[in-house]
Residue, then its C-alpha position, 0 to 999 in steps of 0.5 A: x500500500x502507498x499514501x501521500x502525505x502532506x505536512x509529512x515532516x511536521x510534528x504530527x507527520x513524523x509520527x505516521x509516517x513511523x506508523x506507515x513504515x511499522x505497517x510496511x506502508x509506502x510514504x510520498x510526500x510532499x515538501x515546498x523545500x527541495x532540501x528536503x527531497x529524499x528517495x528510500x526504497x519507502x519514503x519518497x519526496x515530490x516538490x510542490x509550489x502551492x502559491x505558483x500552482x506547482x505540484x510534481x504529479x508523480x507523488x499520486x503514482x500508486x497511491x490509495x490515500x492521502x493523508x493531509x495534514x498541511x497548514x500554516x501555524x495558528x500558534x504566531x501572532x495574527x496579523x492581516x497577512x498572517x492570517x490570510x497564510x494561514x487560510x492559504x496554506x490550507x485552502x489553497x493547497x487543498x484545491x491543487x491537490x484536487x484541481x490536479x487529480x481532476x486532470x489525472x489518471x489516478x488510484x486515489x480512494x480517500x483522503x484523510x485531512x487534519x480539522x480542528x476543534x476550534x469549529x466549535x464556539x466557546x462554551x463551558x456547558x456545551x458538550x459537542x459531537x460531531x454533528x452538533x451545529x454550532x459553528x465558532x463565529x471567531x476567526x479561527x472558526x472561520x479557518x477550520x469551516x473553510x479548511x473542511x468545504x475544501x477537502x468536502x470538495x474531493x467528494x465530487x469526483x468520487x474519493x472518500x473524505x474524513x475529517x479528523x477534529x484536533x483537540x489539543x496535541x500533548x508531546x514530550x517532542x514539539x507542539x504546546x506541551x513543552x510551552x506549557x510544561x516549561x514555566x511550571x518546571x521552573x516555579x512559573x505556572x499558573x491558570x489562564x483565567x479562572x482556569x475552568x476553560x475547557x481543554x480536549x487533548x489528545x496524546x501524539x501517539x493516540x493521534x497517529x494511531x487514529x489516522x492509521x485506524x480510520x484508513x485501514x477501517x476505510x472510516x468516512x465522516x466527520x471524527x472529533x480526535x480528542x480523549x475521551x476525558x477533557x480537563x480544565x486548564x487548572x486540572x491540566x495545569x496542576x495534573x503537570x504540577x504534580x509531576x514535576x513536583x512544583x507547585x502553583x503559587x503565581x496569581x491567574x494569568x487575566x484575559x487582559x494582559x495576554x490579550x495586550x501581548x498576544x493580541x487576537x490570537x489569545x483566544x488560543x489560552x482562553x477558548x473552551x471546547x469540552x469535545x466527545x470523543x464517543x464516534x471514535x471509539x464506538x466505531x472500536x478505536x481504543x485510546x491508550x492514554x484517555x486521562x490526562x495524568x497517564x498522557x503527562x506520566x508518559x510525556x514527563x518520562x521520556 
C-alpha cells in the first residue's frame, strides 16, 4: 500500500509516517523545500509550489490515500497577512491537490485531512459531537469551516473524505506541551483565567494511531480526535504540577494582559471546547492514554 502525505515532516507527520513504515506502508510526500527531497526504497519526496500552482504529479503514482495534514501555524501572532497564510496554506493547497487529480489518471480512494476543534464556539456547558451545529463565529472558526468545504470538495469526483477534529496535541517532542510544561518546571505556572476553560487533548501517539485506524477501517465522516476525558486548564495545569513536583503559587494569568501581548490570537489560552470523543471509539478505536495524568506520566518520562 502507498499514501501521500502532506505536512509529512511536521510534528504530527513524523509520527505516521513511523506508523506507515511499522505497517510496511509506502510514504510520498510532499515538501515546498527541495532540501528536503529524499528517495528510500519507502519514503519518497515530490516538490510542490502551492502559491505558483506547482505540484510534481508523480507523488499520486500508486497511491490509495492521502493523508493531509498541511497548514500554516495558528500558534504566531495574527496579523492581516498572517492570517490570510494561514487560510492559504490550507485552502489553497487543498484545491491543487484536487484541481490536479481532476486532470489525472489516478488510484486515489480517500483522503484523510487534519480539522480542528476550534469549529466549535466557546462554551463551558456545551458538550459537542460531531454533528452538533454550532459553528465558532471567531476567526479561527472561520479557518477550520473553510479548511473542511475544501477537502468536502474531493467528494465530487468520487474519493472518500474524513475529517479528523484536533483537540489539543500533548508531546514530550514539539507542539504546546513543552510551552506549557516549561514555566511550571521552573516555579512559573499558573491558570489562564479562572482556569475552568475547557481543554480536549489528545496524546501524539493516540493521534497517529487514529489516522492509521480510520484508513485501514476505510472510516468516512466527520471524527472529533480528542480523549475521551477533557480537563480544565487548572486540572491540566496542576495534573503537570504534580509531576514535576512544583507547585502553583503565581496569581491567574487575566484575559487582559495576554490579550495586550498576544493580541487576537489569545483566544488560543482562553477558548473552551469540552469535545466527545464517543464516534471514535464506538466505531472500536481504543485510546491508550484517555486521562490526562497517564498522557503527562508518559510525556514527563521520556
Amino acid at each position: 500500500m502507498k499514501v501521500l502525505i502532506t505536512g509529512a515532516t511536521g510534528l504530527i507527520g513524523q509520527e505516521i509516517v513511523r506508523l506507515c513504515h511499522q505497517s510496511d506502508i509506502d510514504v510520498h510526500y510532499l515538501t515546498t523545500s527541495k532540501n528536503k527531497l529524499s528517495t528510500t526504497s519507502n519514503y519518497t519526496g515530490y516538490f510542490w509550489n502551492p502559491k505558483n500552482g506547482e505540484i510534481d504529479v508523480n507523488c499520486f503514482e500508486g497511491v490509495e490515500v492521502i493523508i493531509n495534514l498541511v497548514g500554516a501555524s495558528v500558534a504566531k501572532r495574527w496579523t492581516s497577512a498572517y492570517k490570510k497564510e494561514i487560510i492559504n496554506s490550507r485552502i489553497v493547497t487543498a484545491n491543487l491537490l484536487l484541481e490536479t487529480l481532476k486532470t489525472k489518471k489516478h488510484s486515489v480512494r480517500q483522503i484523510i485531512s487534519a480539522s480542528a476543534i476550534g469549529i466549535y464556539p466557546d462554551s463551558f456547558q456545551n458538550y459537542y459531537m460531531e454533528d452538533s451545529p454550532e459553528r465558532d463565529t471567531s476567526f479561527l472558526g472561520e479557518v477550520v469551516t473553510k479548511w473542511e468545504d475544501a477537502v468536502l470538495q474531493f467528494k465530487t469526483i468520487g474519493i472518500d473524505v474524513s475529517l479528523l477534529r484536533i483537540g489539543l496535541v500533548l508531546s514530550g517532542h514539539g507542539g504546546a506541551f513543552p510551552k506549557i510544561a516549561k514555566p511550571i518546571q521552573y516555579g512559573f505556572g499558573a491558570f489562564f483565567g479562572n482556569g475552568k476553560q475547557w481543554q480536549s487533548w489528545i496524546h501524539i501517539q493516540d493521534l497517529a494511531r487514529m489516522f492509521m485506524y480510520v484508513m485501514h477501517e476505510e472510516l468516512n465522516g466527520v471524527f472529533n480526535a480528542v480523549a475521551p476525558n477533557p480537563v480544565s486548564n487548572k486540572k491540566l495545569t496542576r495534573a503537570i504540577a504534580e509531576k514535576l513536583d512544583k507547585k502553583i503559587v503565581l496569581p491567574n494569568v487575566p484575559r487582559l494582559t495576554l490579550k495586550l501581548f498576544l493580541g487576537e490570537m489569545h483566544i488560543l489560552l482562553f477558548s473552551s471546547q469540552r469535545v466527545c470523543s464517543n464516534r471514535i471509539s464506538a466505531s472500536g478505536f481504543g485510546f491508550r492514554y484517555d486521562h490526562i495524568v497517564s498522557a503527562i506520566d508518559d510525556l514527563i518520562s521520556e
